[in-house]
GULUMDO-142369 format. One record per residue (C-alpha): residue number from 1; z, x, y; residue in three letters. Coordinates in nm, 2 decimals, always signed. Example, Ala and Ser with C-alpha at 12.3 -4.5 7.8 and 13.67 -1.06 7.14 Angstrom:
<pt><n>1</n><up>+0.78</up><east>+1.23</east><north>-0.45</north><res>ALA</res></pt>
<pt><n>2</n><up>+0.71</up><east>+1.37</east><north>-0.11</north><res>SER</res></pt>
//
This chain:
<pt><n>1</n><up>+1.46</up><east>+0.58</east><north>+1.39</north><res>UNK</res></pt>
<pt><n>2</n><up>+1.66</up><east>+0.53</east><north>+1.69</north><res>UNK</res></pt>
<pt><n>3</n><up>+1.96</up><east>+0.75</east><north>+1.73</north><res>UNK</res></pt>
<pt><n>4</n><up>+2.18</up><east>+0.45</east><north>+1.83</north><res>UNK</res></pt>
<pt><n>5</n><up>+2.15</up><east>+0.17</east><north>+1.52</north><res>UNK</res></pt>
<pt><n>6</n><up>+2.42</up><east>+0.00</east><north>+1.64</north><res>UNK</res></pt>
<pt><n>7</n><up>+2.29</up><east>-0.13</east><north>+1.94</north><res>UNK</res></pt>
<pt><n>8</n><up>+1.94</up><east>-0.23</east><north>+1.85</north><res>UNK</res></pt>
<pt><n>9</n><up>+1.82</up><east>-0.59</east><north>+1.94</north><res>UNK</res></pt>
<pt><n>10</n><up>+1.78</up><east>-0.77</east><north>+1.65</north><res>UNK</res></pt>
<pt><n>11</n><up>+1.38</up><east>-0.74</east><north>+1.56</north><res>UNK</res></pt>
<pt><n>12</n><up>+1.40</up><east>-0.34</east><north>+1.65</north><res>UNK</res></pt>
<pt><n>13</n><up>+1.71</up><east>-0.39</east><north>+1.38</north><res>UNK</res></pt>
<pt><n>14</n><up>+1.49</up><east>-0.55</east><north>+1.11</north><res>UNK</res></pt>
<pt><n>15</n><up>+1.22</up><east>-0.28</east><north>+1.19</north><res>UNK</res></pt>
<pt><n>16</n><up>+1.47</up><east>-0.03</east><north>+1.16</north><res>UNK</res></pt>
<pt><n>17</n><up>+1.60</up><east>-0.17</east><north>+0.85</north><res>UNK</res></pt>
<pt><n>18</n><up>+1.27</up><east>-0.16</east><north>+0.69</north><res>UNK</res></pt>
<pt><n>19</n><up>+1.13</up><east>+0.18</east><north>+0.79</north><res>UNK</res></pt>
<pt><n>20</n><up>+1.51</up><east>+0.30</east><north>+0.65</north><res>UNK</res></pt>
<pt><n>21</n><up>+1.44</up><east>+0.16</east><north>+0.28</north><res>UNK</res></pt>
<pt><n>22</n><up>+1.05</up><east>+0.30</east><north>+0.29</north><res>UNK</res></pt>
<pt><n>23</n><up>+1.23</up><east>+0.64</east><north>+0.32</north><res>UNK</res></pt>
<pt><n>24</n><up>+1.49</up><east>+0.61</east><north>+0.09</north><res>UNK</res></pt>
<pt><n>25</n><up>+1.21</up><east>+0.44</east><north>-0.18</north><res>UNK</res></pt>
<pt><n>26</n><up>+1.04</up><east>+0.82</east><north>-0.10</north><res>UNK</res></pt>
<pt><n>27</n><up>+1.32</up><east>+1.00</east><north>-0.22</north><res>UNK</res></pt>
<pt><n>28</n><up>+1.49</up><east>+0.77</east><north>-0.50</north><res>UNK</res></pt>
<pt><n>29</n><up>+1.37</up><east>+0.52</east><north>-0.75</north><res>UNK</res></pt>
<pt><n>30</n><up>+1.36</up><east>+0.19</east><north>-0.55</north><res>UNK</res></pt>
<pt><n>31</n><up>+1.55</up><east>-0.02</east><north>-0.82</north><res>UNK</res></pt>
<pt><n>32</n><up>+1.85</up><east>+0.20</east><north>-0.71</north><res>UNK</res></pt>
<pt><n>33</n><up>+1.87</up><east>+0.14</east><north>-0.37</north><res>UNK</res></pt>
<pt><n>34</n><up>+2.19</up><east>-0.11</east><north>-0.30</north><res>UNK</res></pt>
<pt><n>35</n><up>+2.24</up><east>-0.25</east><north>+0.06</north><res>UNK</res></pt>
<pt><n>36</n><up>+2.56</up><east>-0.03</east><north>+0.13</north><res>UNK</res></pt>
<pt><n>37</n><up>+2.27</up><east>+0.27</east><north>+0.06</north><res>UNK</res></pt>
<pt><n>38</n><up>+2.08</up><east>+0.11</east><north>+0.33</north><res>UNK</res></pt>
<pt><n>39</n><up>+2.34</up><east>+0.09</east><north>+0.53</north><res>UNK</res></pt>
<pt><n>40</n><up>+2.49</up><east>+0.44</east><north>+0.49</north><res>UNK</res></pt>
<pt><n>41</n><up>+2.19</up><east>+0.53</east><north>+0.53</north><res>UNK</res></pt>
<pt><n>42</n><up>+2.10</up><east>+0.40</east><north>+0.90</north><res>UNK</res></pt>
<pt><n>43</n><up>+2.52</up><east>+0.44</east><north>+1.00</north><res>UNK</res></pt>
<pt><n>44</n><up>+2.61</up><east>+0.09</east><north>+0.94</north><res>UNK</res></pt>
<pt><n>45</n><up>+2.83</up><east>-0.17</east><north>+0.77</north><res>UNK</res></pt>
<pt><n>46</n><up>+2.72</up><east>-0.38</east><north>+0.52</north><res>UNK</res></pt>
<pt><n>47</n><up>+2.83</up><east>-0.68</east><north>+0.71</north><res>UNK</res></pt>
<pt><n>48</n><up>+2.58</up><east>-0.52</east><north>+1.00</north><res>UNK</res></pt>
<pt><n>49</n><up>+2.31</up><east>-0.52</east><north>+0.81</north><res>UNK</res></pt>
<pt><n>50</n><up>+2.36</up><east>-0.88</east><north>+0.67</north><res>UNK</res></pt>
<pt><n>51</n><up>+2.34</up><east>-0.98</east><north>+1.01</north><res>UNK</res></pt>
<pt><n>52</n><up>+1.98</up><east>-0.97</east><north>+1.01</north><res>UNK</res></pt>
<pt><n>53</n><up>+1.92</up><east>-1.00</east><north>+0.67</north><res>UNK</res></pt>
<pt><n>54</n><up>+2.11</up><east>-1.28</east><north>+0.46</north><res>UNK</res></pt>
<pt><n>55</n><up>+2.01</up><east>-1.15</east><north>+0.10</north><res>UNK</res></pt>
<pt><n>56</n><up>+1.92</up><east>-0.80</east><north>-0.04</north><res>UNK</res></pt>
<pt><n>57</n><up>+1.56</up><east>-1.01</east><north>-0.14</north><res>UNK</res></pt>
<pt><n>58</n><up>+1.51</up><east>-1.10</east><north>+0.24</north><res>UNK</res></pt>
<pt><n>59</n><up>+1.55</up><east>-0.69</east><north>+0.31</north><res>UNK</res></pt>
<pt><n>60</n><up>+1.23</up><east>-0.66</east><north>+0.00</north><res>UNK</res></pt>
<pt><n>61</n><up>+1.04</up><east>-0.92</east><north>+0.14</north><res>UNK</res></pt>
<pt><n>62</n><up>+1.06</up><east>-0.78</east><north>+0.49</north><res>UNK</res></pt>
<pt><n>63</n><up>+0.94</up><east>-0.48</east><north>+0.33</north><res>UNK</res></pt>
<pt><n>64</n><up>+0.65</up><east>-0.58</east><north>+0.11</north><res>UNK</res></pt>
<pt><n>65</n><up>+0.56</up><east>-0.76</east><north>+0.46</north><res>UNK</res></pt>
<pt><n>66</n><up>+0.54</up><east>-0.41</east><north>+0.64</north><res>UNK</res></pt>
<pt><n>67</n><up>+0.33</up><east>-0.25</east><north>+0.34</north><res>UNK</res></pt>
<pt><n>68</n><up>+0.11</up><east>-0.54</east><north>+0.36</north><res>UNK</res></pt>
<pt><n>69</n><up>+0.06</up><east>-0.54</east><north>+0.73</north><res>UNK</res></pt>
<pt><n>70</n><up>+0.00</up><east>-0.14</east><north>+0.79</north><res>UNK</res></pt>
<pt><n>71</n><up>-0.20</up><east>-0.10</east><north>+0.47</north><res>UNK</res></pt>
<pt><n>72</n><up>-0.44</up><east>-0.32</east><north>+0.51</north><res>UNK</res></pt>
<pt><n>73</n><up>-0.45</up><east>-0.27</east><north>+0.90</north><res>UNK</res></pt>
<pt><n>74</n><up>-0.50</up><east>+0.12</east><north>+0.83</north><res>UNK</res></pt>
<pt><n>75</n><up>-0.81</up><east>+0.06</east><north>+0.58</north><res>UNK</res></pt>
<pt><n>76</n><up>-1.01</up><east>-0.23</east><north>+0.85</north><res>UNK</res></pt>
<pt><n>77</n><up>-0.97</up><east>+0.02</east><north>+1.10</north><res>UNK</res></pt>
<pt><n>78</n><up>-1.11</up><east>+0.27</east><north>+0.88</north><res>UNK</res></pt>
<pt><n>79</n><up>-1.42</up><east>+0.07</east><north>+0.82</north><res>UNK</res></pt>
<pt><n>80</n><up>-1.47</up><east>-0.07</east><north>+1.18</north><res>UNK</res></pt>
<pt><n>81</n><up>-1.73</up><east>+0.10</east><north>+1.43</north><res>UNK</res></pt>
<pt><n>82</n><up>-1.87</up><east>+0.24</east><north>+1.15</north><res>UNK</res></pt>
<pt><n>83</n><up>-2.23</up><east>+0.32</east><north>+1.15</north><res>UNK</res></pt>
<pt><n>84</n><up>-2.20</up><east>+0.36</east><north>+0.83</north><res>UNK</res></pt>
<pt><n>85</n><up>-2.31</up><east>+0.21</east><north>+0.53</north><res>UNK</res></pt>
<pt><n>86</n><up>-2.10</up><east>-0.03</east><north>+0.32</north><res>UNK</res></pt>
<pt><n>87</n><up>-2.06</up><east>+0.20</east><north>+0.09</north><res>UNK</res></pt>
<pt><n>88</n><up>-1.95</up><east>+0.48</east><north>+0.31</north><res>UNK</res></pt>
<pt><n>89</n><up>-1.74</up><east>+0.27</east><north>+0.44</north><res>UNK</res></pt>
<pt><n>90</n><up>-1.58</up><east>+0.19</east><north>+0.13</north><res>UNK</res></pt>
<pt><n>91</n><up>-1.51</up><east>+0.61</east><north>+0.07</north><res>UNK</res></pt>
<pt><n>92</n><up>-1.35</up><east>+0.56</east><north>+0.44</north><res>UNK</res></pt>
<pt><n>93</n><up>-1.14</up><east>+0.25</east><north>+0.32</north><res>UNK</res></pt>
<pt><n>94</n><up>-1.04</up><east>+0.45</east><north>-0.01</north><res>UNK</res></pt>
<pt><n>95</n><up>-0.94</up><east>+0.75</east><north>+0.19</north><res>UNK</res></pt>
<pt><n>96</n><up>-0.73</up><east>+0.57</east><north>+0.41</north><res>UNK</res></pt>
<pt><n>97</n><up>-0.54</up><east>+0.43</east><north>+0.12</north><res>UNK</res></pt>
<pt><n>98</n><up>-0.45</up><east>+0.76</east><north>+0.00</north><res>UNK</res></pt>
<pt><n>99</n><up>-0.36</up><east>+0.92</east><north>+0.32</north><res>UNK</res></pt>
<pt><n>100</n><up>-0.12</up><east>+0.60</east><north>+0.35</north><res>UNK</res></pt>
<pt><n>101</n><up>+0.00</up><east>+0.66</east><north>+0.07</north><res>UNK</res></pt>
<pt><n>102</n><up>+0.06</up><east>+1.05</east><north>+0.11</north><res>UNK</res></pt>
<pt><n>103</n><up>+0.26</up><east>+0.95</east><north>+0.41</north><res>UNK</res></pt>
<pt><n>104</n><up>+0.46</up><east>+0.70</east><north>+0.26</north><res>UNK</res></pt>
<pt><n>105</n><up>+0.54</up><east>+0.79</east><north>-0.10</north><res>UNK</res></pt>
<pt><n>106</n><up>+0.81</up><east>+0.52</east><north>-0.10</north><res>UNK</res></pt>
<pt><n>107</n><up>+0.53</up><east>+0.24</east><north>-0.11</north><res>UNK</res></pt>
<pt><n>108</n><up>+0.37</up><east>+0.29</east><north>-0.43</north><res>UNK</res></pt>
<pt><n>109</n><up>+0.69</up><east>+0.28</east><north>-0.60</north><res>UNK</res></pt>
<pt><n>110</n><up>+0.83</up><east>-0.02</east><north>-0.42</north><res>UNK</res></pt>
<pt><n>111</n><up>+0.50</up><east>-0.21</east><north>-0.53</north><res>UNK</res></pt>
<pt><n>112</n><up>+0.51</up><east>-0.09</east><north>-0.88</north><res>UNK</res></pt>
<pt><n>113</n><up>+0.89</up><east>-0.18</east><north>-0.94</north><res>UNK</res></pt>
<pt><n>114</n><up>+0.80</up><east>-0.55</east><north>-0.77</north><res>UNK</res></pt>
<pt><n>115</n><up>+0.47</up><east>-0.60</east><north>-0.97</north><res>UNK</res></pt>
<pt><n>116</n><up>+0.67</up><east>-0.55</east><north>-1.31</north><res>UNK</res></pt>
<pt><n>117</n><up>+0.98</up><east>-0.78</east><north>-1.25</north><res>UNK</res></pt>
<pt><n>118</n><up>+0.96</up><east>-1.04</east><north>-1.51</north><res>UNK</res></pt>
<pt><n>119</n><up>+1.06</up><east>-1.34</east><north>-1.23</north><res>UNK</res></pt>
<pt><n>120</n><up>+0.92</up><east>-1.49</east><north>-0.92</north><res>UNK</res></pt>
<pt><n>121</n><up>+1.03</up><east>-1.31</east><north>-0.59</north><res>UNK</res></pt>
<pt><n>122</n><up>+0.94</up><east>-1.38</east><north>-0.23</north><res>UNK</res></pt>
<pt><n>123</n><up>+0.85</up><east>-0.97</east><north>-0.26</north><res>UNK</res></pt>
<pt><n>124</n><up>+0.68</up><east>-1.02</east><north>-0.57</north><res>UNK</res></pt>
<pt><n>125</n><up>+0.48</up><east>-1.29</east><north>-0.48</north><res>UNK</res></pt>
<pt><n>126</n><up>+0.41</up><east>-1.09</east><north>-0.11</north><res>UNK</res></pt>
<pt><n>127</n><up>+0.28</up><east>-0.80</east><north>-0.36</north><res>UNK</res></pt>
<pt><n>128</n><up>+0.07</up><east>-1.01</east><north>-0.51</north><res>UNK</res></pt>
<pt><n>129</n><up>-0.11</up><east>-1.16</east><north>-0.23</north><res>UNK</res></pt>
<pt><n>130</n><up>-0.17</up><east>-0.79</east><north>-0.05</north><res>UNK</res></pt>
<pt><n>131</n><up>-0.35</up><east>-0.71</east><north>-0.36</north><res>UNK</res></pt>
<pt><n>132</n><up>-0.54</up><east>-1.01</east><north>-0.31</north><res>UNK</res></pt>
<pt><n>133</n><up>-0.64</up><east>-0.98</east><north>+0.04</north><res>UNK</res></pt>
<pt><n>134</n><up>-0.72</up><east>-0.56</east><north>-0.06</north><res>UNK</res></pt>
<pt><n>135</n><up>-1.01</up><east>-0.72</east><north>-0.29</north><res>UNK</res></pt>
<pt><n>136</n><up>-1.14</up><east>-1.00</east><north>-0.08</north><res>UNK</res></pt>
<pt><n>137</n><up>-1.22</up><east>-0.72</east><north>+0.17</north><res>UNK</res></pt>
<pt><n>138</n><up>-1.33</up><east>-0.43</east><north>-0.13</north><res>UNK</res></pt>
<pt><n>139</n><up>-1.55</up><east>-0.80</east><north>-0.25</north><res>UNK</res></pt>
<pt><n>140</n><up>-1.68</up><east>-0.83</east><north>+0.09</north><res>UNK</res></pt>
<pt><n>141</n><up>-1.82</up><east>-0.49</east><north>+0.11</north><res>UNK</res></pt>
<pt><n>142</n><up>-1.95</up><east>-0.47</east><north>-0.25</north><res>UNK</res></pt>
<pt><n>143</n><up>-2.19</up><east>-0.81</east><north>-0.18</north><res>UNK</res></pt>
<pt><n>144</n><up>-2.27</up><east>-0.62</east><north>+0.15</north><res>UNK</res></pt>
<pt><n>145</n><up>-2.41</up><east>-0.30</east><north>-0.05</north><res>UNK</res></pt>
<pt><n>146</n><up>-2.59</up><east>-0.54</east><north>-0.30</north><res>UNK</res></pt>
<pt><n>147</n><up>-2.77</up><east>-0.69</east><north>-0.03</north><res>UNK</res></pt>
<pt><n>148</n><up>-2.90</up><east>-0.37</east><north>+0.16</north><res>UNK</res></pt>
<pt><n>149</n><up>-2.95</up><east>-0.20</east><north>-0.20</north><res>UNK</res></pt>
<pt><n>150</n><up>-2.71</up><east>+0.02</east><north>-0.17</north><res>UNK</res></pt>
<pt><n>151</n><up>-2.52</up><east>-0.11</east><north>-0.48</north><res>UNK</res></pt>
<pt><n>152</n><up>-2.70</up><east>-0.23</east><north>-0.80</north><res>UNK</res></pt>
<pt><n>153</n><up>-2.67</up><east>-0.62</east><north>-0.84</north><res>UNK</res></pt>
<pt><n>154</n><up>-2.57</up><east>-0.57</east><north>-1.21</north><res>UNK</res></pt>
<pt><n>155</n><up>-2.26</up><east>-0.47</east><north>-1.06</north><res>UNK</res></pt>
<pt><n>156</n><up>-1.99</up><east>-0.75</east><north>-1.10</north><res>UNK</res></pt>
<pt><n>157</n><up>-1.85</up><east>-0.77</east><north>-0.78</north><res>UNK</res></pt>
<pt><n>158</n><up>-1.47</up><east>-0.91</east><north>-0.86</north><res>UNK</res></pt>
<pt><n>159</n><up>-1.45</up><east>-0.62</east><north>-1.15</north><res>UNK</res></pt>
<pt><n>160</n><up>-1.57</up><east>-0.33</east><north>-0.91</north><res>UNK</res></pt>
<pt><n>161</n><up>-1.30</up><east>-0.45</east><north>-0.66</north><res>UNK</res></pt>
<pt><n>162</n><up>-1.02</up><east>-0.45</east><north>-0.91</north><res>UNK</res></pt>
<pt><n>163</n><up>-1.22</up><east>-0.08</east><north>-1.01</north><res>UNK</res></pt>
<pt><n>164</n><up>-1.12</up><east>+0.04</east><north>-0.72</north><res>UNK</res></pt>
<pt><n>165</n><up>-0.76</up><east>-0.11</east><north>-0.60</north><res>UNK</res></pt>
<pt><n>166</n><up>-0.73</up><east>+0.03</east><north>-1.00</north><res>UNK</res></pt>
<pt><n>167</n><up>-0.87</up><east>+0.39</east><north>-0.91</north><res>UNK</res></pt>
<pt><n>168</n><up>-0.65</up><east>+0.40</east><north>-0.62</north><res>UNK</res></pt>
<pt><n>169</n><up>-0.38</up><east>+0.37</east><north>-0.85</north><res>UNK</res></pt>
<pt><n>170</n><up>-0.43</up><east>+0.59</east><north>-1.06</north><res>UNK</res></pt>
<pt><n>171</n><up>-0.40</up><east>+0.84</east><north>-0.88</north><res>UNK</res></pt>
<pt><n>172</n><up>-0.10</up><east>+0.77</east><north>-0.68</north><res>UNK</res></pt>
<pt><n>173</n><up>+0.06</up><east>+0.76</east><north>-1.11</north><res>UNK</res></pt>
<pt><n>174</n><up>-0.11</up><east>+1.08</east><north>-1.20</north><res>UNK</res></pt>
<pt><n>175</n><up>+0.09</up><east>+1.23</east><north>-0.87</north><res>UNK</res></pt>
<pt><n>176</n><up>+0.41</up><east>+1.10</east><north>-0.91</north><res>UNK</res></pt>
<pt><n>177</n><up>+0.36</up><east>+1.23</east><north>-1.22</north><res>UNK</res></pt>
<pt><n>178</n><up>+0.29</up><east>+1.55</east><north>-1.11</north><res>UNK</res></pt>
<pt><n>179</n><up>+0.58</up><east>+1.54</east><north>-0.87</north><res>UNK</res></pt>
<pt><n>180</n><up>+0.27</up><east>+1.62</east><north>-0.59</north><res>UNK</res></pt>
<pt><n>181</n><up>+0.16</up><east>+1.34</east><north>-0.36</north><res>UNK</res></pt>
<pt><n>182</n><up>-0.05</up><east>+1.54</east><north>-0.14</north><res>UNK</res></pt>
<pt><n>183</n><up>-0.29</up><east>+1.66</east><north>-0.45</north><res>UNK</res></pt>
<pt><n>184</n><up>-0.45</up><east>+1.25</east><north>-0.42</north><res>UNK</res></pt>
<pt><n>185</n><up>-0.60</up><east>+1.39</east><north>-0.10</north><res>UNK</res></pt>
<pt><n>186</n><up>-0.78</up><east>+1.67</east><north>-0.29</north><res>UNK</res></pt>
<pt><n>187</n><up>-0.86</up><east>+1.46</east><north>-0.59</north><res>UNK</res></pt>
<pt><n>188</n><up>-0.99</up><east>+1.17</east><north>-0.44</north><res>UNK</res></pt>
<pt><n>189</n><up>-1.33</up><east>+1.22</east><north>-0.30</north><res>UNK</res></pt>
<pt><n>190</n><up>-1.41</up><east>+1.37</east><north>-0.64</north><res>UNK</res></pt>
<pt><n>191</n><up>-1.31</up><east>+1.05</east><north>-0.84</north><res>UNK</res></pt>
<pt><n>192</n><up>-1.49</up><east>+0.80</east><north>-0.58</north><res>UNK</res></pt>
<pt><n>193</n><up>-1.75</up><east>+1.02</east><north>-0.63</north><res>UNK</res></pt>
<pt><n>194</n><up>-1.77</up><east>+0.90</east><north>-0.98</north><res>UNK</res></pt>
<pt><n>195</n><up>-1.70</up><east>+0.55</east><north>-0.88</north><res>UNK</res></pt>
<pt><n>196</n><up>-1.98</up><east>+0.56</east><north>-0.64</north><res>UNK</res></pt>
<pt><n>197</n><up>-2.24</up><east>+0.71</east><north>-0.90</north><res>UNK</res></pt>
<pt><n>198</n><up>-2.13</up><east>+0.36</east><north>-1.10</north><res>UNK</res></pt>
<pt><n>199</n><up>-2.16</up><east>+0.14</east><north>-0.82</north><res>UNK</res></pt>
<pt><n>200</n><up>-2.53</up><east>+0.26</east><north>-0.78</north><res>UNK</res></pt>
<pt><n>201</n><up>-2.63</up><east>+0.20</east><north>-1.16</north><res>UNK</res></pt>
<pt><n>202</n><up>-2.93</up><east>+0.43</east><north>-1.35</north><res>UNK</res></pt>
<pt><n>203</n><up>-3.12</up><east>+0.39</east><north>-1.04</north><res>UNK</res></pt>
//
């Protein structure tokens, strides 16, 4: 974060802005964060701040925009120039995830707290569609195995997607849990292990 806030042009602001309320997300529950938070937090006014953002929902949807972007950015390039099978590129994919996660604990709970609100939010809805795009690619690879053999074709391919955004998951709960984010990066080639072993059937 720049040293000088004040004096940021107006899309290094909005950056700014965002990467401030991914790092307060890390260290507080989201659904506490208030715009005069955000604003102490990068040595601002409020009035600063609204500036560049006219509602505290524009800030969220600028944010779920950001997760959305650098996630699913981080797992293609996992899988790209991979001579790998689609499979192995999935573990790559999965292990990107939880690195991302690792260096971002904010994310997860940001997502969660959006995902549960009863009403329709620009956020929300952004939330939504990342999920969506996660499992057209996890689909994409899954069809990919089937075809090579990699993957049994019992498999149902829009299940084993959801299977593994799910798995993902589950272990970023089990380590906020825990109060440990970085034991997902010790945990998690074990559990796609056992993913894996399903993915390839009795064979």
């Amino acid at each position: 974060m720049s040293d000088n806030p004040k004096y940021l042009p107006a899309d290094e602001r909005r950056a700014v802005t965002v990467e401030a309320v991914v790092d307060l997300a890390g260290q507080q529950n989201p659904s506490d964060i208030t715009t005069a938070a955000i604003a102490k937090h990068m040595h601002l006014t409020q009035g600063a701040l609204f500036r560049h953002f006219p509602s505290k929902d524009a800030i969220w949807e600028a944010v779920m925009g950001w997760v959305a972007e650098r996630l699913l950015s981080r797992i293609d390039r996992a899988a790209e120039g991979l001579d790998a099978t689609p499979l192995e590129a999935m573990r790559a994919m999965f292990m990107s995830h939880v690195d991302f996660v690792i260096e971002h604990p904010g994310v997860p709970r940001m997502m969660f707290g959006e995902l549960q609100r009863t009403e329709s939010t620009p956020a929300k809805r952004m939330a939504q569609t990342l999920i969506q795009r996660y499992a057209e690619r996890i689909c994409q690879r899954i069809e990919q195995g089937k075809a090579n053999g990699d993957i049994t074709p019992e498999v149902v391919t829009q299940a084993a997607a959801l299977l593994f955004i799910g798995t993902v998951q589950g272990l970023v709960m089990q380590s906020l849990l825990s109060g440990d984010i970085g034991r997902m990066r010790t945990q998690a080639p074990a559990v796609f292990d056992i993913y894996v072993r399903g993915m390839k059937g009795s064979r």
